[in-house]
GUMAR-291608 format. One line per 4 residues: number of its first residue (from 1); for each residue x, z negated, y negated of N, C-alpha, C. Coordinates in steps of 0.1 Angstrom, whole numbers, plus 5000, padded with zeros to 4 digits. Last residue first. Example, Ala and Ser with C-alpha at 12.3 -4.5 7.8 and 13.67 -1.06 7.14 Angstrom:
2> 5128:4929:5022:5137:4929:5011:5129:4921:5000; 5132:4922:5057:5123:4922:5045:5132:4922:5033;
! end
This chain:
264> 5083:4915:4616:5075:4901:4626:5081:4909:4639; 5094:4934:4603:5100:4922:4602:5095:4911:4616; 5072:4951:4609:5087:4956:4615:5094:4943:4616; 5052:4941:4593:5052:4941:4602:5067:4938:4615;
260> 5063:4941:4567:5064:4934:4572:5059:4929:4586; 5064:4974:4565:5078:4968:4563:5076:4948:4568; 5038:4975:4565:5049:4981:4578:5057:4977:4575; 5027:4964:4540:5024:4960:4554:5036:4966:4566;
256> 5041:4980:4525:5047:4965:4525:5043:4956:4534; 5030:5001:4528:5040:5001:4529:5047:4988:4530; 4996:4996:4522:5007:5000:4531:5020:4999:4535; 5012:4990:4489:5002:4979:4503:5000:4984:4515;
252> 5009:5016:4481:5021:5004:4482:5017:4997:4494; 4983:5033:4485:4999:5030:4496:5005:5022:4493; 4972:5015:4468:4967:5013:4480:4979:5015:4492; 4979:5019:4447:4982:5006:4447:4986:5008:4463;
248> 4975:5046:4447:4985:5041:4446:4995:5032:4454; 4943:5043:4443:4952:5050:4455:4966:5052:4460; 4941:5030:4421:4937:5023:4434:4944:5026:4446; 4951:5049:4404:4960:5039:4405:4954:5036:4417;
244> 4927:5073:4407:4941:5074:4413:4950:5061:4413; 4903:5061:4399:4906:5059:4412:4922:5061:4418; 4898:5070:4370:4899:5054:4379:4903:5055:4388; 4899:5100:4373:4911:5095:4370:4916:5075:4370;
240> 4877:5097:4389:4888:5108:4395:4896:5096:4390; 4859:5090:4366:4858:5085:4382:4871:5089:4387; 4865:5111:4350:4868:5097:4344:4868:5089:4356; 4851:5135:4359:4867:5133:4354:4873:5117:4355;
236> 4831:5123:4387:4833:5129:4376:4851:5126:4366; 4829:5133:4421:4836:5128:4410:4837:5131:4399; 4813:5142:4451:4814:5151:4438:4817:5134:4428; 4818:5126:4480:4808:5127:4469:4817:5140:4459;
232> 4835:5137:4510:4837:5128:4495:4826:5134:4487; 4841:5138:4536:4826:5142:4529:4826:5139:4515; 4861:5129:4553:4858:5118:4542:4847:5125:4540; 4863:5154:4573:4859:5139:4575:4859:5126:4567;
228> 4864:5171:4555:4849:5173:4564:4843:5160:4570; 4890:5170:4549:4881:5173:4540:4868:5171:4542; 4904:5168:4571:4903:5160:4566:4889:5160:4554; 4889:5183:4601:4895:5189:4591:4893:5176:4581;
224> 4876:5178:4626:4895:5173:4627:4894:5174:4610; 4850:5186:4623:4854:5176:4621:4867:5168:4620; 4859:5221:4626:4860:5214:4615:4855:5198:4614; 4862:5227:4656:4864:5221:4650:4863:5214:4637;
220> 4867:5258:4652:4852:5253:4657:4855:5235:4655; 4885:5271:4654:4882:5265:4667:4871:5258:4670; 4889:5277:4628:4891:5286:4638:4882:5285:4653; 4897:5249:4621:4884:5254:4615:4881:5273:4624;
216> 4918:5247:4631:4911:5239:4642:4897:5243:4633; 4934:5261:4616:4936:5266:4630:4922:5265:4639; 4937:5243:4596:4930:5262:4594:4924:5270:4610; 4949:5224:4602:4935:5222:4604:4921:5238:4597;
212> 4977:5235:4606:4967:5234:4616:4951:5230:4614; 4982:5243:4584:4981:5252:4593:4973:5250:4602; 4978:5218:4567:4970:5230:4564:4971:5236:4577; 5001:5203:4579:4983:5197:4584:4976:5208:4579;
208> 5027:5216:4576:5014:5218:4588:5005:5212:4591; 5022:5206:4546:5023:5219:4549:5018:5227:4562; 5021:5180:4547:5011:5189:4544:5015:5201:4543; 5045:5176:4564:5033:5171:4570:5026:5179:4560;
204> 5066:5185:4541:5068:5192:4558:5053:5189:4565; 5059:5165:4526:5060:5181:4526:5059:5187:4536; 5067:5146:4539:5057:5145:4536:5050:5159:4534; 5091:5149:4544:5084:5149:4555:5070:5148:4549;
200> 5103:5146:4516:5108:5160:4526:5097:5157:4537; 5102:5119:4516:5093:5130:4500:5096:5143:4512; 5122:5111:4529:5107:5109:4537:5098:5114:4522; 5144:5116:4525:5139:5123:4533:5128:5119:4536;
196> 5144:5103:4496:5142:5116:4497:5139:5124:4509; 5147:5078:4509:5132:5081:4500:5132:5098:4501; 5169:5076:4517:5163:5079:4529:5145:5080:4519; 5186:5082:4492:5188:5093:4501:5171:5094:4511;
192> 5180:5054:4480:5174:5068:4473:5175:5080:4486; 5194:5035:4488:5175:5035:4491:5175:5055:4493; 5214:5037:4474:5215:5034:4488:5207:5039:4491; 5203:5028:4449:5210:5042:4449:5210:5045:4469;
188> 5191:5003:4450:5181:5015:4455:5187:5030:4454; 5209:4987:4477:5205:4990:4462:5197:5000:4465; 5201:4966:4505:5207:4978:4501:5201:4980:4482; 5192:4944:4517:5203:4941:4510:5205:4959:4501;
184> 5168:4951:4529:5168:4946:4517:5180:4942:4513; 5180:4967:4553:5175:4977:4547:5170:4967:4530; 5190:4943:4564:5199:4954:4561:5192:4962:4546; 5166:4929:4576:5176:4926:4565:5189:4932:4559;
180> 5161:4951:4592:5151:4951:4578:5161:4945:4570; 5178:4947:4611:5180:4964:4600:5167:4962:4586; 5175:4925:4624:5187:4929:4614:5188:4941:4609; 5147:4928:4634:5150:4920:4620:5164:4921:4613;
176> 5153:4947:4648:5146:4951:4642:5146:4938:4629; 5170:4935:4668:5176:4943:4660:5169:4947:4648; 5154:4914:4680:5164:4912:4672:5172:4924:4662; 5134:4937:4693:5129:4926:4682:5137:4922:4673;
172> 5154:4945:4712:5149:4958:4703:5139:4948:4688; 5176:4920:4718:5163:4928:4722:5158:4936:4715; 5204:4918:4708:5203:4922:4722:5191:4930:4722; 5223:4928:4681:5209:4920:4685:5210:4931:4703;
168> 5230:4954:4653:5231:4942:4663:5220:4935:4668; 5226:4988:4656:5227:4978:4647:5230:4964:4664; 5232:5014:4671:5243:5005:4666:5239:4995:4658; 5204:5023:4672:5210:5025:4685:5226:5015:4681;
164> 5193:5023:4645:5187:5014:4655:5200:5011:4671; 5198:5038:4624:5211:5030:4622:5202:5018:4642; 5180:5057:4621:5191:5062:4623:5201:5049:4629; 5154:5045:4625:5156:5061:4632:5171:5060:4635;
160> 5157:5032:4597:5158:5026:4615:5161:5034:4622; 5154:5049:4583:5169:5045:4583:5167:5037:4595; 5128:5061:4587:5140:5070:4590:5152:5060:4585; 5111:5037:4580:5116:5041:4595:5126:5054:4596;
156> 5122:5034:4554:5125:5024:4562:5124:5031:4576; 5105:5058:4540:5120:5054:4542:5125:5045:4548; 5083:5062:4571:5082:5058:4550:5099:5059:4557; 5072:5098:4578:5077:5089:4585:5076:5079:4568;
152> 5040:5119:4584:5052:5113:4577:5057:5100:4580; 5019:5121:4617:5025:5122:4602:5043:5115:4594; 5028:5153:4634:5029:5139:4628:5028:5132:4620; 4998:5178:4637:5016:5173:4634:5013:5159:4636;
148> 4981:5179:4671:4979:5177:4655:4995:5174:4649; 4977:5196:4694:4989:5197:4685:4991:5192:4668; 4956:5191:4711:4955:5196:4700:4966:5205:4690; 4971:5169:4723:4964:5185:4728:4964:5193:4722;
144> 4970:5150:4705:4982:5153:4711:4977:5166:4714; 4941:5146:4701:4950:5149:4690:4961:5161:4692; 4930:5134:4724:4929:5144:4723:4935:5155:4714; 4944:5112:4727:4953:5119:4732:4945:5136:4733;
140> 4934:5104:4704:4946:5099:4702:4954:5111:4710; 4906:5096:4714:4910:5106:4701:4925:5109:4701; 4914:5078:4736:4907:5093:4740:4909:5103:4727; 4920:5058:4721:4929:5060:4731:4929:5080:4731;
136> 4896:5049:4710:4909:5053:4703:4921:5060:4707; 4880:5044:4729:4878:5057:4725:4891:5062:4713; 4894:5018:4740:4892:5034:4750:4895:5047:4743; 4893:5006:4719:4902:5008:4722:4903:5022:4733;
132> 4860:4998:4717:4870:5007:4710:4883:5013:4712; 4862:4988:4745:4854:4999:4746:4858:5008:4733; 4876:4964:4736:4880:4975:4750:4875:4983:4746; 4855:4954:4719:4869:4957:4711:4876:4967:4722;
128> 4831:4949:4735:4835:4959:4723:4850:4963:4718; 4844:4930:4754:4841:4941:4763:4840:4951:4748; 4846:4910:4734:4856:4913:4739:4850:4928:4744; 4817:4908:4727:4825:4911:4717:4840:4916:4722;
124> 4809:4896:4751:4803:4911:4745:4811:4915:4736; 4825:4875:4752:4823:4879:4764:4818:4894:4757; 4812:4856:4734:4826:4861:4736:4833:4873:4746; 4783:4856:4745:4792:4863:4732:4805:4868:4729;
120> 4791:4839:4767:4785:4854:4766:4783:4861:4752; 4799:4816:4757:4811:4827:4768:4804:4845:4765; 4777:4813:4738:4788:4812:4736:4797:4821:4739; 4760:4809:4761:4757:4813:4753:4766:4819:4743;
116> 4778:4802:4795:4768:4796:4783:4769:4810:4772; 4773:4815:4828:4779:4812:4812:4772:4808:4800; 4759:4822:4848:4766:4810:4848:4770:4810:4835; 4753:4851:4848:4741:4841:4847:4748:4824:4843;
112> 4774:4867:4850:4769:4867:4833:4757:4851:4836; 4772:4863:4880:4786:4862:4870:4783:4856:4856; 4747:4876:4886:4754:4864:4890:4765:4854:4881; 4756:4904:4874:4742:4895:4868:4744:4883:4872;
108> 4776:4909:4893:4776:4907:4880:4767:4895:4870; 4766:4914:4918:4775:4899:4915:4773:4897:4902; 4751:4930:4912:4743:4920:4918:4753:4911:4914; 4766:4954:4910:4759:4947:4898:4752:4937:4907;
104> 4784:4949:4936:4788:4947:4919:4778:4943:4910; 4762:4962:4953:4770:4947:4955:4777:4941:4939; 4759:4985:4941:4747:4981:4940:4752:4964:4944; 4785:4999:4945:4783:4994:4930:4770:4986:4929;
100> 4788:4996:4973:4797:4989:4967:4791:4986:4948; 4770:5019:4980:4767:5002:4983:4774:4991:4973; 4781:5039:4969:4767:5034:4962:4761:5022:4965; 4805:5042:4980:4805:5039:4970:4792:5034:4960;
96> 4795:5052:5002:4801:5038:5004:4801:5027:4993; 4783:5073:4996:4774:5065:5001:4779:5047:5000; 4803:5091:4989:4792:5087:4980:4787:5071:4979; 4818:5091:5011:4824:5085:5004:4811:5079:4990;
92> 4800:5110:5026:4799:5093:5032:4808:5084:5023; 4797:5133:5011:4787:5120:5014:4789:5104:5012; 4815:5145:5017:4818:5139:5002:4807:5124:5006; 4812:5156:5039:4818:5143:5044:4821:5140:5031;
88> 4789:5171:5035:4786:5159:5043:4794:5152:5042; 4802:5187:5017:4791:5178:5011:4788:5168:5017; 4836:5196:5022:4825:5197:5026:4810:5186:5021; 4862:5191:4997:4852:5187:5009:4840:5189:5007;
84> 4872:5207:4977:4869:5219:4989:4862:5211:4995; 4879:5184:4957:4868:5195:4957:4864:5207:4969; 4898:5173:4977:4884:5163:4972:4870:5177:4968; 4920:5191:4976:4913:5191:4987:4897:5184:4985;
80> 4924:5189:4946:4923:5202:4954:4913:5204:4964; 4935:5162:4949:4925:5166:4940:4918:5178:4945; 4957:5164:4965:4946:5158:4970:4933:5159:4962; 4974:5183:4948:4970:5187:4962:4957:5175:4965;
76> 4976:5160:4926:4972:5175:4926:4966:5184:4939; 4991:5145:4940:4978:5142:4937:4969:5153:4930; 5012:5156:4946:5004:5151:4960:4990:5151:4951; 5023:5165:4921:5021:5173:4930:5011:5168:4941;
72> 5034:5137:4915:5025:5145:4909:5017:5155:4911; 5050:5130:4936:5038:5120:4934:5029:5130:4924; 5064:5157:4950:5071:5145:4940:5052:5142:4944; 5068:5170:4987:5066:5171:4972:5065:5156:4967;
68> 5078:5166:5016:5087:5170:5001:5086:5166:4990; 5059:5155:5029:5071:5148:5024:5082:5148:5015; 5033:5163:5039:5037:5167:5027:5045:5157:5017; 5015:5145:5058:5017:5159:5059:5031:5170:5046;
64> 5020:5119:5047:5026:5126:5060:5033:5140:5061; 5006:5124:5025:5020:5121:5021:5028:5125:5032; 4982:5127:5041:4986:5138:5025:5002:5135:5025; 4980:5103:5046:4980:5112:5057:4983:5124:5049;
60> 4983:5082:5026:4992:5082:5033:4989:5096:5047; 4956:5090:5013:4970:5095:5004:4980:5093:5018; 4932:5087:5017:4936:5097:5024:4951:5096:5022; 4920:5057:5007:4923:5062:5017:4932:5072:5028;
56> 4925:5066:4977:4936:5060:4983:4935:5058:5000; 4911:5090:4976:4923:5090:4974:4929:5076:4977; 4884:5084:4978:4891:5093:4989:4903:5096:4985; 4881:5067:4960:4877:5058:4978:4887:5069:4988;
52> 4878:5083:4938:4893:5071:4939:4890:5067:4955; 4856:5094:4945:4869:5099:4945:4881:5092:4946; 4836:5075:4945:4837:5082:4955:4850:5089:4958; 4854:5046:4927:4841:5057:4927:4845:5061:4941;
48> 4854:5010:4934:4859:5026:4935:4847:5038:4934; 4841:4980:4915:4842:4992:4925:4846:5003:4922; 4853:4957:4893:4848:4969:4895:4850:4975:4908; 4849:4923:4906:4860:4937:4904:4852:4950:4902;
44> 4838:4901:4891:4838:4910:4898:4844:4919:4893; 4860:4872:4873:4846:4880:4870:4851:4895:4886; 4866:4842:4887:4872:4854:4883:4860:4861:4883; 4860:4810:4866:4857:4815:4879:4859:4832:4872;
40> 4865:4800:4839:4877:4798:4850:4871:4805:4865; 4855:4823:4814:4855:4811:4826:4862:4815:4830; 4873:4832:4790:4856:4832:4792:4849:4820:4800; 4898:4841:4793:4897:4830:4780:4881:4828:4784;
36> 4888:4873:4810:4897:4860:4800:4896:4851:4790; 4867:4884:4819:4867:4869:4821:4881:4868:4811; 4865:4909:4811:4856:4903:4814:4861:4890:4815; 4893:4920:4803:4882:4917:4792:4869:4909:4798;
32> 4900:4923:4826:4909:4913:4821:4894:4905:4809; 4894:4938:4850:4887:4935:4844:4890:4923:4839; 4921:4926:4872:4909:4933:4871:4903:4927:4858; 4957:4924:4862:4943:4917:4860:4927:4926:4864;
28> 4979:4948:4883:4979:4941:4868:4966:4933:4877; 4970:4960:4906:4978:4962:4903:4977:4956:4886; 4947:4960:4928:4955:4950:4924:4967:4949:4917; 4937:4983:4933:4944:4979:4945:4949:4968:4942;
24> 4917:4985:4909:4912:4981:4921:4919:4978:4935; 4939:4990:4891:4929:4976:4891:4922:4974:4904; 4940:5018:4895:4952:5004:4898:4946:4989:4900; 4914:5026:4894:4925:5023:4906:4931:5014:4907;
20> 4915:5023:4861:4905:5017:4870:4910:5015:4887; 4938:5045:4860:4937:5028:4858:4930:5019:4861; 4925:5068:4866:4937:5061:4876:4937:5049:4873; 4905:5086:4860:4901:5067:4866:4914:5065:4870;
16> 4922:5115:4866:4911:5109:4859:4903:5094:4863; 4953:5119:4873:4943:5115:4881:4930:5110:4868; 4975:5119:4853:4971:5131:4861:4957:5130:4866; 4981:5099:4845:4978:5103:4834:4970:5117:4839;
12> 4994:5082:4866:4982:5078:4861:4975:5088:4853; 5017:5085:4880:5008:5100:4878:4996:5094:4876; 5028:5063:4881:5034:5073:4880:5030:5085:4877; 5011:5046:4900:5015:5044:4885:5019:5051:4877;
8> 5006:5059:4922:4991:5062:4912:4999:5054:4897; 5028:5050:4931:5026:5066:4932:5011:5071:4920; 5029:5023:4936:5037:5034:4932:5033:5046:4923; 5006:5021:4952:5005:5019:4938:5018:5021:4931;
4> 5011:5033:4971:5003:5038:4968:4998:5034:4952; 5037:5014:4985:5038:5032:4981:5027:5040:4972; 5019:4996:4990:5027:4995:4978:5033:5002:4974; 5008:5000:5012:5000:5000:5000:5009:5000:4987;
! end
């Protein structure tokens, strides 16, 4: 089994539910958001869908058969096969899997029935902040696909960029506090170079955020396109010209957030 959670850690990103898997062979906390900090009795494990049932089942007779190929490749091939099975024997994976989720929500409502008022708020509010995090996850890597650019770097992370691999400190933490205290000893003639390369990325960033969100108005897309996603009212001159300091202010305060983040 422990070849199999190998193998599904490795090509999580390939298999659609892999992390729900991993949870289900025991690999990290099941359903962490359900019970942590909530009660001391463990909340039910999610059940396997029909697919994940026929992949960890089948994997060591797939692996037999097909010793060569890497972990990304197998699960490709067992993907393959999951769609060529026959309906009868998709069935019986269905079927297993229809008991097992009708067992789950029964424990569940069991589960949620024991908790005070309280746990069960804590308890909804947690499962919301997962459920955002999902969909943050899902925009994030829909982006990537996409080829959205990056955005601009501030001048403190291109002098980290640079000076990180030689500054001092064992854990990537310790170092990070000796290049901030680096980066406030410096004058601002010192400053000036890495301001200028990040005025250069900025440039470089709106230059391909036009390209591409021309691309993704091509594509049918126009929610990607910034313009479409603020909807900004119509501003009169005097409104316009109130708001630019705010907008200012606003990156400063940015910036002094990341710089003290980096610090923590």
């Amino acid at each position: 089994m422990a070849a199999v959670w190998a193998l599904l850690g490795r090509a999580a990103t390939v298999v659609s539910g892999a992390p729900r898997l991993l949870r289900a062979c025991g690999v990290g906390s099941a359903e962490k958001c359900f019970c942590r900090g909530i009660s001391t009795h463990e909340a039910p494990k999610r059940p396997l869908t029909a697919y994940l049932r026929f992949l960890v089942e089948n994997r060591p007779v797939f692996k037999q058969k097909n010793p060569e190929i890497n972990s990304k490749e197998l699960l490709k091939k067992m993907a393959g096969a999951w769609r060529e099975l026959p309906a009868s024997q998709k069935q019986v994976y269905e079927e297993a899997s229809k008991t097992d989720w009708q067992r789950y929500e029964e424990e569940v409502a069991a589960y949620k029935a024991q908790l005070t008022p309280a746990q069960a708020a804590a308890l909804k509010e947690e499962r919301s902040r997962q459920q955002a995090k999902r969909r943050s996850l899902r925009i994030k890597r829909e982006l990537t696909v996409l080829g959205k650019p990056k955005k601009p770097r501030i001048a403190f992370n291109i002098f980290v960029s640079e000076k990180f691999k030689a500054s001092e400190g064992i854990s990537p933490t310790a170092k990070m506090k000796h290049l901030h205290a680096m980066w406030e000893k410096l004058s601002s003639s010192q400053k000036q170079p890495y301001m200028q390369l990040a005025e250069d990325d900025k440039v470089r960033y709106e230059n391909e955020m036009k390209l591409w969100e021309a691309k993704m108005i091509q594509l049918g897309r126009e929610d990607l396109v910034r313009s479409r996603q603020k909807n900004p009212k119509k501003k009169t001159a005097e409104t316009a010209k109130k708001a630019e300091p705010v907008s200012a202010s606003s990156r400063e305060q940015k910036v002094k957030l990341k710089l003290k983040k980096s610090e923590e």
